[in-house]
VOPAGU-2260 file (C-alpha; in pm, 1 decimal, decimal comma):
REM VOPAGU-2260
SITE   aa  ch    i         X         Y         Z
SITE  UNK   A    0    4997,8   -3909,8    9314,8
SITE  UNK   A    1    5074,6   -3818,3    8947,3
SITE  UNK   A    2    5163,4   -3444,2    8803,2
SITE  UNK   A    3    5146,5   -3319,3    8489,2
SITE  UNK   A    4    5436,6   -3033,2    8449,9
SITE  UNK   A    5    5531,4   -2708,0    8270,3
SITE  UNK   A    6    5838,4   -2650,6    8146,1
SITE  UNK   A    7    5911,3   -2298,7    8007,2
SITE  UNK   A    8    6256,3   -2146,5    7990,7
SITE  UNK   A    9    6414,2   -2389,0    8222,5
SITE  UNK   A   10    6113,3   -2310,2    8485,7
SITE  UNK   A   11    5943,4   -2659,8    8593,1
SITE  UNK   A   12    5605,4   -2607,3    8791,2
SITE  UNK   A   13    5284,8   -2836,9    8791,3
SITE  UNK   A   14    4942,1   -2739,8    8651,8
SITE  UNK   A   15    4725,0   -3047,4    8767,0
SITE  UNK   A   16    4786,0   -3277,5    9047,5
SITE  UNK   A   17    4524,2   -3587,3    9086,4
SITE  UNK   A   18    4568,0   -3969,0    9239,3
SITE  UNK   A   19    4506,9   -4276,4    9024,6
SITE  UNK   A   20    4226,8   -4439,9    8959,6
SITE  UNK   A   21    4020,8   -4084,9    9140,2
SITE  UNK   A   22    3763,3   -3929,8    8893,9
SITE  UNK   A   23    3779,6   -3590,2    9008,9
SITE  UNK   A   24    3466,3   -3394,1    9120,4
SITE  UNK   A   25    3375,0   -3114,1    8942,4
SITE  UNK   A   26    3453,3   -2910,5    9224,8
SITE  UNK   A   27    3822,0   -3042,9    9241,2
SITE  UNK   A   28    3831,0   -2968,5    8854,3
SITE  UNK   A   29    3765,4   -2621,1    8879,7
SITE  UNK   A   30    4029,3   -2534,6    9189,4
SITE  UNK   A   31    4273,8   -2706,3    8973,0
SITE  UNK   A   32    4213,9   -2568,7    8676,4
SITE  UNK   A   33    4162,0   -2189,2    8870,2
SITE  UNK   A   34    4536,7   -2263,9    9077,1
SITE  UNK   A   35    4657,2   -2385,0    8698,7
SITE  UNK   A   36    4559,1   -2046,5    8575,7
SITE  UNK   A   37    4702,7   -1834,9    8834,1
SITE  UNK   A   38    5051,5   -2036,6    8837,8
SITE  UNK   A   39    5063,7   -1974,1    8487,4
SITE  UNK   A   40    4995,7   -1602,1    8532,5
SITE  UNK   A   41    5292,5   -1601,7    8819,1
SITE  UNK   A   42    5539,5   -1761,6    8643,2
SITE  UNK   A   43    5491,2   -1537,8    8292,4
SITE  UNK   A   44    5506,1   -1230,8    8563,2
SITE  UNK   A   45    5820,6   -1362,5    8680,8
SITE  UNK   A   46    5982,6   -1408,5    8337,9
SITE  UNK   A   47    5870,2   -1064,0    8214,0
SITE  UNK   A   48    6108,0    -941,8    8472,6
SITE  UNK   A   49    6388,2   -1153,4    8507,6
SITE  UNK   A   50    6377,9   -1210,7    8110,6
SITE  UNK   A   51    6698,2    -943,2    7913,7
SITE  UNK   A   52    6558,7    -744,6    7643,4
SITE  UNK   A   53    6785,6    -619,5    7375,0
SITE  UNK   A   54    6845,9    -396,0    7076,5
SITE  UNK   A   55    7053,6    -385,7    6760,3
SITE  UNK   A   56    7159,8    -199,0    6536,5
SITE  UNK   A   57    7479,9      22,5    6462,5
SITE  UNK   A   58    7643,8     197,5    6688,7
SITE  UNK   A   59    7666,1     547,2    6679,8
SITE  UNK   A   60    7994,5     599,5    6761,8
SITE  UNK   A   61    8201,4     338,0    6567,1
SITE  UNK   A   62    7940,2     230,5    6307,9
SITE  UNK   A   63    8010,3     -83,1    6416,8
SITE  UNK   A   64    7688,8    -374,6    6462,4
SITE  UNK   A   65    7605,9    -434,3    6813,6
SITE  UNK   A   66    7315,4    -596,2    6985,2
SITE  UNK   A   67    7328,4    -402,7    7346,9
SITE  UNK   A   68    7137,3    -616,7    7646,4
SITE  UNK   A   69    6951,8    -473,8    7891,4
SITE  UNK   A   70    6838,1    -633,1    8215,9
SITE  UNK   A   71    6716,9    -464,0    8540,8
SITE  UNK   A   72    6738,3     -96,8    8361,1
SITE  UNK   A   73    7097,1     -92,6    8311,1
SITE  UNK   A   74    7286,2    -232,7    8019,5
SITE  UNK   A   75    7393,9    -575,8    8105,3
SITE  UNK   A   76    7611,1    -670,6    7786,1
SITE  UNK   A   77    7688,9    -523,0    7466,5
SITE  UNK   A   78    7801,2    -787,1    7163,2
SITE  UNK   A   79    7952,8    -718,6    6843,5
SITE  UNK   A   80    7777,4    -846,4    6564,4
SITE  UNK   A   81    7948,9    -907,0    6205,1
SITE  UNK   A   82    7685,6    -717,6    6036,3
SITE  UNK   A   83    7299,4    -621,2    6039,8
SITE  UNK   A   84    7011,2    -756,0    5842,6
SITE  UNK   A   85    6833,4    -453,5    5821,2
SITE  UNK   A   86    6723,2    -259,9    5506,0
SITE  UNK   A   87    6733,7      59,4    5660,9
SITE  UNK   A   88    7066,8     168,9    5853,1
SITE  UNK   A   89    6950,0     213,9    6251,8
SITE  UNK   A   90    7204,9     377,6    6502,0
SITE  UNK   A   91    7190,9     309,8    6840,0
SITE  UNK   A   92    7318,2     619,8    7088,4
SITE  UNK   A   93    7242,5     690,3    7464,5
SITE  UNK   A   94    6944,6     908,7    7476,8
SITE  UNK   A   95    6926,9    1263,6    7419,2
SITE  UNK   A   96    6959,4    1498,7    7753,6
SITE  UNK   A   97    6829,8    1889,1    7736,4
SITE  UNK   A   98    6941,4    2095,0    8019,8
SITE  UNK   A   99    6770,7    2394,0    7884,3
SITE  UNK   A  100    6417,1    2357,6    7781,6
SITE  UNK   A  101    6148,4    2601,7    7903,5
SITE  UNK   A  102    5814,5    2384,9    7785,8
SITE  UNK   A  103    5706,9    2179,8    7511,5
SITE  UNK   A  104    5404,0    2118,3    7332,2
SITE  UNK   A  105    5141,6    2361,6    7496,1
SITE  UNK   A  106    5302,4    2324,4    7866,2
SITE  UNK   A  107    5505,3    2607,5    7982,6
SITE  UNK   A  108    5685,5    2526,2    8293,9
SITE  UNK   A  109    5713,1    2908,0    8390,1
SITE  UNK   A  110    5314,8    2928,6    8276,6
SITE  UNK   A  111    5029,9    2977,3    8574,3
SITE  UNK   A  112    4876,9    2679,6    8451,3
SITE  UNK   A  113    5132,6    2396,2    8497,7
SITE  UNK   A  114    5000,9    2102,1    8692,6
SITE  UNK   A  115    5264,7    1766,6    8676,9
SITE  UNK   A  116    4952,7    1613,4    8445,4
SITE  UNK   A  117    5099,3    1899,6    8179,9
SITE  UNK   A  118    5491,0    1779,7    8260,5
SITE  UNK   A  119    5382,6    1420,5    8198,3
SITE  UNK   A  120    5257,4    1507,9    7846,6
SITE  UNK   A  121    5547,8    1749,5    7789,2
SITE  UNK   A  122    5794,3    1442,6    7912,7
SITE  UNK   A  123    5612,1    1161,1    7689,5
SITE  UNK   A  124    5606,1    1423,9    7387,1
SITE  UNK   A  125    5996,6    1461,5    7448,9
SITE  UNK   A  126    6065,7    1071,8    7439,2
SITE  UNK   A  127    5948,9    1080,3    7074,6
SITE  UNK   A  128    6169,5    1353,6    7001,4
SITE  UNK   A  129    6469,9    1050,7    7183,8
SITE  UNK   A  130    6529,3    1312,1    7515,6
SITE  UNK   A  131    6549,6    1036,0    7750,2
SITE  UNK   A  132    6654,8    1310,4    8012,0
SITE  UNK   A  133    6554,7    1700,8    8061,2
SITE  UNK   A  134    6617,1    2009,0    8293,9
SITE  UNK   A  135    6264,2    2140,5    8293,7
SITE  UNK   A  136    6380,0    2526,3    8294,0
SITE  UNK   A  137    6211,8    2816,8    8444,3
SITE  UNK   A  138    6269,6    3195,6    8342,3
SITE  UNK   A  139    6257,5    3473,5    8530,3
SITE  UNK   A  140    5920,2    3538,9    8716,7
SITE  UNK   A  141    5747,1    3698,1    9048,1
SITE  UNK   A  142    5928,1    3502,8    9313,4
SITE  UNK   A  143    5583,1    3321,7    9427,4
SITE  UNK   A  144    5520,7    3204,8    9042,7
SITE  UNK   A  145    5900,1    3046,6    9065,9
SITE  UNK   A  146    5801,9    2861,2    9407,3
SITE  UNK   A  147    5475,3    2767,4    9294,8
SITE  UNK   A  148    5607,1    2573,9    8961,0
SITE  UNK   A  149    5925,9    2416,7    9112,5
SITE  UNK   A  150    5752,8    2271,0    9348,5
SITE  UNK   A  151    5496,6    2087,9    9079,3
SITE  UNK   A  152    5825,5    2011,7    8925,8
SITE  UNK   A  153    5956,9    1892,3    9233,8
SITE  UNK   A  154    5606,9    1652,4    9249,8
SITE  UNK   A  155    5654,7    1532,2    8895,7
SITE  UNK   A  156    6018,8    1434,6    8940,6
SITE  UNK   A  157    5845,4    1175,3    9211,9
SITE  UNK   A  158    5626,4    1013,2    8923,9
SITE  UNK   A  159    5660,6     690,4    8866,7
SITE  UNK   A  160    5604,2     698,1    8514,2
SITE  UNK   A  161    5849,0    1015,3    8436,6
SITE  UNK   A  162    6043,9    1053,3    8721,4
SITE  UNK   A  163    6376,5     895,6    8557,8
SITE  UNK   A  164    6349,3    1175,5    8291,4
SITE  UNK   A  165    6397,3    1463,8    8544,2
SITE  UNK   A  166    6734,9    1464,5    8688,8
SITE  UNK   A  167    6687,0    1825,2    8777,5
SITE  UNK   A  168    6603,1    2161,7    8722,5
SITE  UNK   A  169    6744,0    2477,3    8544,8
SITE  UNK   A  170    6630,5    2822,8    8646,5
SITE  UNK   A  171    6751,9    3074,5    8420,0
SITE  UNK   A  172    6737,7    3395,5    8573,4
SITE  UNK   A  173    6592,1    3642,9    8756,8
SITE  UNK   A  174    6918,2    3730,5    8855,6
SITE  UNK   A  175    7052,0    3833,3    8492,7
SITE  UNK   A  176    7095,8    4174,6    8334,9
SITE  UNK   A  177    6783,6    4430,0    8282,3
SITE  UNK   A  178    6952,5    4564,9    7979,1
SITE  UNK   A  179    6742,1    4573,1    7671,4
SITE  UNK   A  180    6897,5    4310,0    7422,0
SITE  UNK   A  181    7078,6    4124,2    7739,5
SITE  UNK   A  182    6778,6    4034,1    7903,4
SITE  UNK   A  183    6600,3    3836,2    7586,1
SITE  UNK   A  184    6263,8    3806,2    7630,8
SITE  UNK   A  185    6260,3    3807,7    8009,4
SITE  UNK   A  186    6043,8    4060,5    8164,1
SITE  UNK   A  187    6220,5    4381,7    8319,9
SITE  UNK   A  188    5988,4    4403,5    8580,3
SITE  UNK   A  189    6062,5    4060,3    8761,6
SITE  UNK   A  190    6481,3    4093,2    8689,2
SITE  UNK   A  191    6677,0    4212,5    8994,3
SITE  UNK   A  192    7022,8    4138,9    9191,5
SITE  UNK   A  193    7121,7    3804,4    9355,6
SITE  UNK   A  194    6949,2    3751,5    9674,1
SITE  UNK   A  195    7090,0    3437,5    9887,6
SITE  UNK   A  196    6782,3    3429,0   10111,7
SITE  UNK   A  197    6530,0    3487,4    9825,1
SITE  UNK   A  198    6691,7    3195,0    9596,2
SITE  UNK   A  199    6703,4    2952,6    9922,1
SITE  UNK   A  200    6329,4    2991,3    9985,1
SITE  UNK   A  201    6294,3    2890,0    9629,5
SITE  UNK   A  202    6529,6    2593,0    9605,2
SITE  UNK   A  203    6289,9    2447,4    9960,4
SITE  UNK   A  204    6037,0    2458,1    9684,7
SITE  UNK   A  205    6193,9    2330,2    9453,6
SITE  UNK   A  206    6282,8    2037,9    9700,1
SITE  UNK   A  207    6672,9    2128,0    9634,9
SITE  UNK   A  208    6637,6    2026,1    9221,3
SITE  UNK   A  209    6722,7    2311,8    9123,5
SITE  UNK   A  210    7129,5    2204,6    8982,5
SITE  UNK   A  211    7200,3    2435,7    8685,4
SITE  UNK   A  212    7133,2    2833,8    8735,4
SITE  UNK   A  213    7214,1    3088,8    8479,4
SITE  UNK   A  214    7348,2    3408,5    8629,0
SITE  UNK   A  215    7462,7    3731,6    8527,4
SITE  UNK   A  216    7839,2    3804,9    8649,2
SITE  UNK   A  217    7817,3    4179,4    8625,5
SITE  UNK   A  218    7582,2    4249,8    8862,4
SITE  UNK   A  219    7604,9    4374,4    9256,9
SITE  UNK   A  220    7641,0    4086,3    9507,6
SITE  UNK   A  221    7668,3    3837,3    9172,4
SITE  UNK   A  222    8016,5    3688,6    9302,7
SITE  UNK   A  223    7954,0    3556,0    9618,3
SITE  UNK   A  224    7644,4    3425,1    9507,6
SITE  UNK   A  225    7814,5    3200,9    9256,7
SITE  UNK   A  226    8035,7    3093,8    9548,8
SITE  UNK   A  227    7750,8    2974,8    9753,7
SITE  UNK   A  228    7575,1    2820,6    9480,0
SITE  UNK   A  229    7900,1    2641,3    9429,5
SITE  UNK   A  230    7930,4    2558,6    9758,8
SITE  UNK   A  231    7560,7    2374,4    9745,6
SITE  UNK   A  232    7647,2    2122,8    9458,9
SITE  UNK   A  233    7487,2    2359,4    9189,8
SITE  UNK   A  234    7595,4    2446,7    8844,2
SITE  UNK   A  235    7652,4    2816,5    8764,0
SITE  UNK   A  236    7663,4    2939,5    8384,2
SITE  UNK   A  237    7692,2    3299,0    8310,2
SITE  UNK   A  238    7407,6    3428,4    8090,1
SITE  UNK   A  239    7182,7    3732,3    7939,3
SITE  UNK   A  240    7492,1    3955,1    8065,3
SITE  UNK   A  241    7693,3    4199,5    7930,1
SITE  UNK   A  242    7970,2    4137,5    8190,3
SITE  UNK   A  243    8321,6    4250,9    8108,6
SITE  UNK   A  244    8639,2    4009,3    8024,8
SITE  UNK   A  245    8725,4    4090,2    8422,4
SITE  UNK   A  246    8423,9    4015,9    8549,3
SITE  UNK   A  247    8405,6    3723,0    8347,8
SITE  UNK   A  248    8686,8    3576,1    8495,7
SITE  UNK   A  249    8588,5    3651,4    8857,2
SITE  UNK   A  250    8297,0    3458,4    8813,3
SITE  UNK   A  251    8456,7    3206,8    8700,7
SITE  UNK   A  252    8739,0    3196,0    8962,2
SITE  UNK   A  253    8432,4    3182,5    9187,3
SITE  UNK   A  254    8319,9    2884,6    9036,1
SITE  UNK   A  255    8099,9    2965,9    8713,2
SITE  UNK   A  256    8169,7    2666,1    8459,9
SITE  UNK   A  257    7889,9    2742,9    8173,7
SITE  UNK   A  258    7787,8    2989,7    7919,6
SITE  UNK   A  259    7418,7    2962,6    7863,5
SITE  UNK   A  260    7322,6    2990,4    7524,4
SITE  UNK   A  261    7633,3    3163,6    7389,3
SITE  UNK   A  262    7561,0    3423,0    7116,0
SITE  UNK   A  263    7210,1    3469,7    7210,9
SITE  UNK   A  264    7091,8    3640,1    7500,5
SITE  UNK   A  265    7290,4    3904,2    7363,0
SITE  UNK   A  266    7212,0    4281,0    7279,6
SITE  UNK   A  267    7213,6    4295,5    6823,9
SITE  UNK   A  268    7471,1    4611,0    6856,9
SITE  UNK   A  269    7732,7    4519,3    7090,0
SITE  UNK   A  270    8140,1    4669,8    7082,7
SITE  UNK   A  271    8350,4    4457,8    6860,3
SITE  UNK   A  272    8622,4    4426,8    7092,1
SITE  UNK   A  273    8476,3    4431,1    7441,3
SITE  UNK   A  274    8196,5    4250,6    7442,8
SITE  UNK   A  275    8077,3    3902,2    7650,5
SITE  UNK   A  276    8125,6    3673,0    7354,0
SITE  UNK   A  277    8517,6    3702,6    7299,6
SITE  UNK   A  278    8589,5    3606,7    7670,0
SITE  UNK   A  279    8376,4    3319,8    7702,0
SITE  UNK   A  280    8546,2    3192,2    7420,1
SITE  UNK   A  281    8906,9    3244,5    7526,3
SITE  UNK   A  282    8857,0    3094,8    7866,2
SITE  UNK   A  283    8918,3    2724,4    7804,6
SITE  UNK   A  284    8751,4    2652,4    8164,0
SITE  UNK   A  285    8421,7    2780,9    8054,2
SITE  UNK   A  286    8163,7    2511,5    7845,7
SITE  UNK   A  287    7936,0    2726,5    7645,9
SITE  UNK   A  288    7587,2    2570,7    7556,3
SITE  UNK   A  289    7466,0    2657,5    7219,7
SITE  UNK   A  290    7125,7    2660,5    7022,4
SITE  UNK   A  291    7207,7    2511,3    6686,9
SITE  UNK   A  292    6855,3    2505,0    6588,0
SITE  UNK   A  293    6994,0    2706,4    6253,5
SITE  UNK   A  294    6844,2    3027,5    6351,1
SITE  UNK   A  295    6935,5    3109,2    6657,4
SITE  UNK   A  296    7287,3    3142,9    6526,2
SITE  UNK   A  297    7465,8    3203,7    6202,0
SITE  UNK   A  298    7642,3    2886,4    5994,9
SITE  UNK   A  299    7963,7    3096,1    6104,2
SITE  UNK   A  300    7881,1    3132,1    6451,8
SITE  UNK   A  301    7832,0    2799,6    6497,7
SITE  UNK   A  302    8175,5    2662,9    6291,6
SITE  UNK   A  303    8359,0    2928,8    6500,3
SITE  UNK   A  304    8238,9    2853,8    6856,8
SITE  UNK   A  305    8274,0    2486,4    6799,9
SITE  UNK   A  306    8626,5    2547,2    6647,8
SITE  UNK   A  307    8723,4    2715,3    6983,7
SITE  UNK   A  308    8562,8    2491,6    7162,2
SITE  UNK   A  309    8551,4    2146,2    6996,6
SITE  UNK   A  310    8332,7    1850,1    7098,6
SITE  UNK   A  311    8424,4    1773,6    7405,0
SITE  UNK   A  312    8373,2    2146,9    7560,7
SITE  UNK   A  313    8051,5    2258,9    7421,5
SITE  UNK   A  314    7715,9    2128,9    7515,0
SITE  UNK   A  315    7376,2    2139,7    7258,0
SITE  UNK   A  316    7047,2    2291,0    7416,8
SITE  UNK   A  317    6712,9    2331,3    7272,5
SITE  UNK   A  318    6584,9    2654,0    7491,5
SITE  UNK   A  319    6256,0    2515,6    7321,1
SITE  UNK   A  320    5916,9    2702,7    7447,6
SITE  UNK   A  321    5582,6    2573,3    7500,6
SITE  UNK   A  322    5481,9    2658,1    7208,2
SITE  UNK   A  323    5726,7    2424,2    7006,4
SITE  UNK   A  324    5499,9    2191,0    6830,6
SITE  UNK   A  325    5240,1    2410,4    6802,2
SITE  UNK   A  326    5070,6    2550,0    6488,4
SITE  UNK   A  327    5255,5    2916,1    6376,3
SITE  UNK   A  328    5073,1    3242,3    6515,9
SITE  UNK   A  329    5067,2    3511,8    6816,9
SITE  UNK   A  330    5038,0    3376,5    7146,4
SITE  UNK   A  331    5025,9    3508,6    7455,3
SITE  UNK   A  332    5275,5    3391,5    7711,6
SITE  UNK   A  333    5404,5    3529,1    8004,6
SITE  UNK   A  334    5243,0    3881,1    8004,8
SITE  UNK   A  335    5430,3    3930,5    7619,2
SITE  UNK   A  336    5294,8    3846,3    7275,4
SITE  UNK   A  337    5516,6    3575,8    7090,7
SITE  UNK   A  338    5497,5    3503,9    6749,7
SITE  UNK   A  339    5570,5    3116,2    6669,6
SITE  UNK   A  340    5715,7    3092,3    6305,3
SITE  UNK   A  341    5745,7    2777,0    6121,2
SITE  UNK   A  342    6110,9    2768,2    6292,4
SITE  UNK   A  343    6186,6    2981,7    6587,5
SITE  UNK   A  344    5958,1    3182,4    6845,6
SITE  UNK   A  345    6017,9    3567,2    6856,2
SITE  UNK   A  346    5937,2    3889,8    7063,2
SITE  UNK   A  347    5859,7    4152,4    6784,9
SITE  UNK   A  348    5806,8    4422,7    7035,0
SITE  UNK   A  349    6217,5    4381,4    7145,3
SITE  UNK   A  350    6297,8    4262,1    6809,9
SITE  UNK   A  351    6413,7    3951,0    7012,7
SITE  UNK   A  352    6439,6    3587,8    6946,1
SITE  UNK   A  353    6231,0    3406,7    7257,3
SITE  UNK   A  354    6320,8    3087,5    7222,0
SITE  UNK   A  355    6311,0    2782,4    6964,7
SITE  UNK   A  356    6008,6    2601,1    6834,2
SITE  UNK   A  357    6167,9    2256,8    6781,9
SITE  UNK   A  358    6361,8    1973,6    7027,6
SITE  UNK   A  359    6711,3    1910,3    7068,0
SITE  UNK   A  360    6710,6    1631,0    6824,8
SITE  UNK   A  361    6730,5    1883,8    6552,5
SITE  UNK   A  362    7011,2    2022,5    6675,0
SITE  UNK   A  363    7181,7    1752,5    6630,4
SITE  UNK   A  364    7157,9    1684,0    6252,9
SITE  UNK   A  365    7246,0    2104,7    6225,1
SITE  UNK   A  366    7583,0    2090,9    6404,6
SITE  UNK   A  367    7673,7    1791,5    6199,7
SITE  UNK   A  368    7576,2    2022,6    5863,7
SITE  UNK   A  369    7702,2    2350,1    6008,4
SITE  UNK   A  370    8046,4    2187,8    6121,7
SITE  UNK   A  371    8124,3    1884,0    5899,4
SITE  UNK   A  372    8164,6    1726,2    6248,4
SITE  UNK   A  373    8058,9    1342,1    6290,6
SITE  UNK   A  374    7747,3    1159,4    6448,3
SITE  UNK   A  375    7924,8    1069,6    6732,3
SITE  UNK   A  376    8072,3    1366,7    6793,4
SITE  UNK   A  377    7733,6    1564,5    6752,9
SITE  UNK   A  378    7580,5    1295,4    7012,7
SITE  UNK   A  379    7879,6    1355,7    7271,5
SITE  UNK   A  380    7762,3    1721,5    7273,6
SITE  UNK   A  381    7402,6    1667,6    7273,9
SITE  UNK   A  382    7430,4    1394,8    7560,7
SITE  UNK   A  383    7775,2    1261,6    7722,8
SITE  UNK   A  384    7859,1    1641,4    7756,5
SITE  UNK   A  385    7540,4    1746,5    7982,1
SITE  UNK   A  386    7521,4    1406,8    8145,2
SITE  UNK   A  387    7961,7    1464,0    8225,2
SITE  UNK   A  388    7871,2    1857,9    8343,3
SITE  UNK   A  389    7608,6    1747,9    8568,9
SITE  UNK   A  390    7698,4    1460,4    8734,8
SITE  UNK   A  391    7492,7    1223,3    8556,2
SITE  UNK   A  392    7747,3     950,1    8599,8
SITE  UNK   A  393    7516,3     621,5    8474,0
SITE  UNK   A  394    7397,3     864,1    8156,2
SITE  UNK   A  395    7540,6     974,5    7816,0
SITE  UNK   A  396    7740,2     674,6    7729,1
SITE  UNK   A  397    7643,7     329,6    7588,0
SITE  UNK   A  398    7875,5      75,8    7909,3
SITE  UNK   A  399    7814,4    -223,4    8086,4
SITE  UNK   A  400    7630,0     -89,6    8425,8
SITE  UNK   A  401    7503,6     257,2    8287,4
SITE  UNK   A  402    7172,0     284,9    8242,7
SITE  UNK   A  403    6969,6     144,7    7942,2
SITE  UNK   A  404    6880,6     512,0    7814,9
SITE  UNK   A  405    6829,7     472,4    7489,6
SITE  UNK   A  406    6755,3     585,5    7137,9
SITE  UNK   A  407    6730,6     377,4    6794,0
SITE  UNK   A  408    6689,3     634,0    6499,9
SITE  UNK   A  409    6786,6     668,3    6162,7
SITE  UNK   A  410    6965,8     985,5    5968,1
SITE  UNK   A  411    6798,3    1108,9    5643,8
SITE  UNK   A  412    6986,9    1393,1    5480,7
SITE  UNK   A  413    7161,8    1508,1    5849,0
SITE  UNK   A  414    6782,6    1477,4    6015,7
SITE  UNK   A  415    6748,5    1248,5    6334,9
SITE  UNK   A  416    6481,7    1000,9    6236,3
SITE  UNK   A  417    6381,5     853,9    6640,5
SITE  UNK   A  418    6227,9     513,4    6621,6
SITE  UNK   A  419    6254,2     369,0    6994,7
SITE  UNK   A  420    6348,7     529,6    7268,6
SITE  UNK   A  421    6420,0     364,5    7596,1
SITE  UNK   A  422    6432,1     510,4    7915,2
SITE  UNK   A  423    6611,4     257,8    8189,6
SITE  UNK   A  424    6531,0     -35,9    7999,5
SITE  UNK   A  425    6196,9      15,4    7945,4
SITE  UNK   A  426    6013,9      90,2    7559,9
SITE  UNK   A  427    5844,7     410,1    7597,2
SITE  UNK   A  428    5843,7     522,7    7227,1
SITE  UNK   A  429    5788,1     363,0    6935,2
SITE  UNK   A  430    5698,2     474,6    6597,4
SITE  UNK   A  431    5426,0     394,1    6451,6
């Protein structure tokens, strides 16, 4: 019997097997030649998934060169390199993670049209943006509209093809202040008091993914409702309130740890000495998320909070709508007309921002301009912050054994330029 072998990679396997001095029949031909075929097939299969991929560039906290492996959708080995050969300068930084975004390019995730078909074009949309991770957030709504989209949410977390990118969920209200200017753009008619029973029927919707809840401290039954959310492994962040510096700190001797969107979700006339924004800021055990879009808040605003704050106690957000993406214009959303600017979305009838029109990655370049601060310190807040708050332990940092969430880019005058983004190991973004 004779053999005639592939070798590939170290892998040794035959592709024909015949006996000398045997012509072989035509029949014998074609089994070998089909069994050559599919051991060939096998054996590339194999190495596709045993076989490290890896990426290099500079790394964005150090500027150092690295070329970071990645095997089995963690990061298997990061080497320093003594330079790159690249024209254009390419950072490498765990991917971006949003723990308040309300939609994104047409879907709305509090809209009575979602279907997980919309959340898988809203997720691939994101990857290009380099969000590698998201809190799909719903506002306040009838209570059947909230259990009817968390659990699609709850059904799209299970995809195979997104899944990774939802860690969880964010509902932001309906248990936040009905106060004109407080409230934002959140409808009146669906805000109300904390109700234990009422948010439990919605977290069984929601398949218990709900982790982050915004809240508003001030009102009747609020405290030990933060308690039990506590209790339950959720997040609590105190938002659209006008709660007072004492009721401030209850809630957060109850457990609160966030401010949502500090300095928005705030009435325009407000006292300049007792209002919500000074004791958010003085309490050192309270992580304020901010929208540094650069028009949801003043240059100023944004150099002060992060002055009180710093990096490592203040978390980006987009609070990006559906409509981010989409051509300017009135829409209709959520029983209100919005109109979508070139930069931010707006409520004229409140004289109200609604929300943001672009993704978190432009945040990042803005915080950088607004505060002088540096790339890796903008990335900290716009990723190893949120993945640190919520409990994202394998997410946010670029380590041996985390996993291979990733985003190459490039920075053109302070603007986040993504070219691949990786989510556990695996390409799904590219640019063109």
């Amino acid at each position: 019997m004779k053999s005639l072998w592939k070798v590939d990679n170290g892998n040794k396997y035959p592709l024909l097997v015949f006996k000398p001095g045997l012509k072989p029949n035509k029949t014998q031909t074609m089994k070998q030649s089909i069994f050559s075929i599919l051991t060939l097939l096998l054996f590339s299969q194999l190495n596709m998934i045993d076989k490290p991929s890896a990426v290099s560039g500079t790394l964005y906290s150090d500027e150092g060169s690295v070329s970071i492996q990645m095997e089995n959708g963690k990061i298997s080995g990061i080497d320093r390199l003594e330079g790159s050969d690249s024209e254009e300068k390419l950072f490498i930084a765990p991917g971006l993670i949003d723990i308040q975004i309300n939609g994104y390019m047409g879907v709305d995730f509090s809209g009575p049209d979602l279907t997980v078909e919309g959340v898988k074009k809203a997720t691939r949309a994101l990857w290009k943006a380099g969000v590698t991770s998201y809190f799909p957030t719903i506002i306040t709504s009838d209570v059947d509209r909230l259990k009817k989209n968390f659990a699609i949410l709850a059904q799209a977390k299970k995809d195979p093809e997104i899944g990774k990118s939802i860690p969880g969920f964010h509902l932001e209200g309906p248990y936040i202040s009905p106060v004109a200017g407080f409230r934002g753009a959140h409808l009146e008619k669906y805000i109300k008091a904390p109700d234990w029973k009422e948010f439990s029927e919605i977290q069984a919707a929601a398949e218990g993914g709900i982790r982050l809840i915004t809240v508003a401290p001030e009102l009747e039954g609020a405290i030990p409702f933060i308690k039990k959310c506590v209790a339950s492994g959720m997040i609590v962040s105190l938002g659209h309130h006008n709660g007072t510096a004492a009721e401030i700190t209850a809630a957060v001797d109850a457990g609160a740890r966030m401010a949502t969107h500090l300095g928005n979700g705030c009435a325009n006339m407000i006292n300049r000495h007792h209002n919500p924004i000074w004791p958010q800021l003085a309490d050192d055990r309270i992580t304020p998320s901010i929208i540094a879009d650069g028009f949801h808040l003043t240059k100023e605003e944004v150099r002060s909070f992060y002055k009180a704050k710093g990096p490592d106690n203040t978390i980006l957000v987009s609070d990006a709508l559906d409509l981010a993406g989409l051509p300017p214009g009135m829409y209709e959303r959520g029983e209100r007309m919005l109109e979508l600017t070139p930069n931010v979305v707006k409520l004229p009838k409140e004289n109200v921002l609604a929300g943001a029109a672009s993704p978190i990655n432009l945040c990042v370049g803005v915080v950088m301009d607004y505060t002088q601060c540096s790339l890796g310190d903008a990335i900290q807040m716009a990723s190893t912050n949120p993945a640190e708050m919520m409990s994202l332990d394998d997410l946010g940092n670029i380590s041996v054994g985390s996993r291979a969430d990733l985003i190459v880019f490039s920075m053109n005058n302070n603007k986040m330029i993504i070219k691949e983004t990786y989510v556990a190991g695996e390409l799904v973004y590219s640019q063109p």
